[in-house]
C-alpha positions as CSV (number, residue, x, y, z in Angstrom):
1,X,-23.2,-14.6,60.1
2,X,-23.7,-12.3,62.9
3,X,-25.9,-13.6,65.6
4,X,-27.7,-10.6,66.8
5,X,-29.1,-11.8,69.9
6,X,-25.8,-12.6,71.3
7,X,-24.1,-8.8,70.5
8,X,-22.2,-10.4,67.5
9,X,-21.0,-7.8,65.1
10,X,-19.8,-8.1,61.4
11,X,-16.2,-6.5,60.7
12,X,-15.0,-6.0,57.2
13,X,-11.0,-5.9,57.0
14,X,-10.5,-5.5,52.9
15,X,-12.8,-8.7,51.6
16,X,-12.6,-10.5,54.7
17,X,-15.6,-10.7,56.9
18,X,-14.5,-11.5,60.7
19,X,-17.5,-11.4,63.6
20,X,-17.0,-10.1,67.1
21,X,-18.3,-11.0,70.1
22,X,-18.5,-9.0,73.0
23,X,-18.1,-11.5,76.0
24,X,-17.4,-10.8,79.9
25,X,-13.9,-12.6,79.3
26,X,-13.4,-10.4,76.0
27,X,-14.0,-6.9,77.8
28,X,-11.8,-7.8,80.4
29,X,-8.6,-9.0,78.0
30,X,-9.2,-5.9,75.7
31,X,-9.4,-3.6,79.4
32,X,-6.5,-5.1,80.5
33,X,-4.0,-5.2,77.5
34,X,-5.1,-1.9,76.5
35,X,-5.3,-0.3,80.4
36,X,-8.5,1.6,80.2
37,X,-12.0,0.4,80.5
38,X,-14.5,0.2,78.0
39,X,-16.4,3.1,78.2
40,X,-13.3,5.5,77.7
41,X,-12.5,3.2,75.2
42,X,-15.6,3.8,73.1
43,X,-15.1,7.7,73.9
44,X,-11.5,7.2,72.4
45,X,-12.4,5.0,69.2
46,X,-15.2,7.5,68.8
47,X,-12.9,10.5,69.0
48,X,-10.2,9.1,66.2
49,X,-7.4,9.2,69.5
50,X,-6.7,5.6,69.2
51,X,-3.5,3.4,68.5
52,X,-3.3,1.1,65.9
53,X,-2.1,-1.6,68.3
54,X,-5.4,-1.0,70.4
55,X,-7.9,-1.2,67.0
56,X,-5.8,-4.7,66.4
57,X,-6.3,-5.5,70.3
58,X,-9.7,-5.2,69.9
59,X,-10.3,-7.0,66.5
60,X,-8.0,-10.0,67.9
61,X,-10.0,-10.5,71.1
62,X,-13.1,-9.9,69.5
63,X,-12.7,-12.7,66.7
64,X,-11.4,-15.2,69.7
65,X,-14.5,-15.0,71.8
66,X,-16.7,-15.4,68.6
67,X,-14.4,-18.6,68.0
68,X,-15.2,-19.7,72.2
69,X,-12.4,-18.5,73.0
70,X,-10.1,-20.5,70.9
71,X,-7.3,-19.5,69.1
72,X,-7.1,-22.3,66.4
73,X,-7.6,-20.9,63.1
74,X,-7.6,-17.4,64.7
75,X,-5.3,-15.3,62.6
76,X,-2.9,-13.6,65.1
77,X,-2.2,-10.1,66.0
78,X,0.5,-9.5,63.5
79,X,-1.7,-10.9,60.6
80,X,-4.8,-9.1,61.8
81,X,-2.4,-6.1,62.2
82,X,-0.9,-6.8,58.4
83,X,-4.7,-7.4,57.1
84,X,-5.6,-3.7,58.9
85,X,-3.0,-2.1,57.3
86,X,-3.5,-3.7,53.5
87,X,-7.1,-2.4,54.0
88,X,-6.3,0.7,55.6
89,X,-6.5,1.7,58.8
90,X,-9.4,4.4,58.2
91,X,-11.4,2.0,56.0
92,X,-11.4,-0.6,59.1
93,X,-12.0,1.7,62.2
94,X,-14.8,4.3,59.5
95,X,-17.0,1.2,60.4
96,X,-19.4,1.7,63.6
97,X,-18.8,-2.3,64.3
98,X,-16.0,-1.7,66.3
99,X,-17.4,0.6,68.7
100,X,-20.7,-1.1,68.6
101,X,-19.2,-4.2,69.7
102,X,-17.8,-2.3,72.5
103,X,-21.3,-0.6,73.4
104,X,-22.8,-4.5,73.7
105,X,-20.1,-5.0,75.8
106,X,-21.3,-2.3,78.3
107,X,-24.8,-2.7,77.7
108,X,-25.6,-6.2,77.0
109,X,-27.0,-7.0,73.4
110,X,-30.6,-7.5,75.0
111,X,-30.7,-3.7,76.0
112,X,-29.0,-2.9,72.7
113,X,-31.8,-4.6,70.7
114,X,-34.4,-2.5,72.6
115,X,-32.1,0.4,72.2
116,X,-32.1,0.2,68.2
117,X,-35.8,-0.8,68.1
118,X,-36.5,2.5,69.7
119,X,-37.2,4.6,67.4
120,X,-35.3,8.5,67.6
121,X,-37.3,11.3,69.2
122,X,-36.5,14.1,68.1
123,X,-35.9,17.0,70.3
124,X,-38.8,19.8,70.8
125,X,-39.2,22.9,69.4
126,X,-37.4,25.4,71.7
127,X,-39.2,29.1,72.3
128,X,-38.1,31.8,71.4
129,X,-38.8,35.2,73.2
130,X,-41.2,37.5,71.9
């Protein structure tokens, strides 16, 4: 399960269930191997502009800082890659986990808790000219 108060995010790749967790050492490896940083990054997930070996990038990293940065038992990028593509590609990135593990990433999951607590304001009533 998903610990919340640590940023952790639930991930659904066909029945599997895989938790992510958004780490100083895990936004660095994901800006690194992918070569842009995370904010862009969210902009580009959000925007559908992403390649498949970036989605897999993220999963992969994501699932080894949940595991303290261990990869025993970790399935690797080609089986992650393999399990993305058996559950298809737009079934895995349609979630918001993804990019809400990146948001944690760049705002902390403290900020993010307050941020979802919030509840939306919507925007005034605008004038019209009479």
């Amino acid at each position: 399960m998903a610990n919340r108060s640590r940023g952790e995010v639930t991930l659904m790749i066909g029945e599997e269930e895989f938790i992510l967790r958004p780490t100083f050492e895990a936004m660095e490896q994901i800006e690194d191997r992918i070569g842009i940083g995370i904010p862009k990054l969210v902009e580009v997930c959000k925007s559908g502009e992403f390649k498949l070996r970036d989605i897999v990038t993220i999963i992969h990293v994501g699932i080894i800082a949940h595991n303290d940065g261990n990869q025993r038992g970790v399935p690797s990028r080609a089986e992650i890659g393999d399990k993305v593509m058996d559950a298809g590609l737009s079934a895995v990135v349609g979630q918001a986990a993804m990019v809400k593990f990146l948001i944690h990433g760049m705002a902390g999951s403290r900020k993010m808790e307050q941020l979802e607590e919030k509840p939306e304001v919507p925007n005034p009533p605008t004038r019209t000219a009479e």
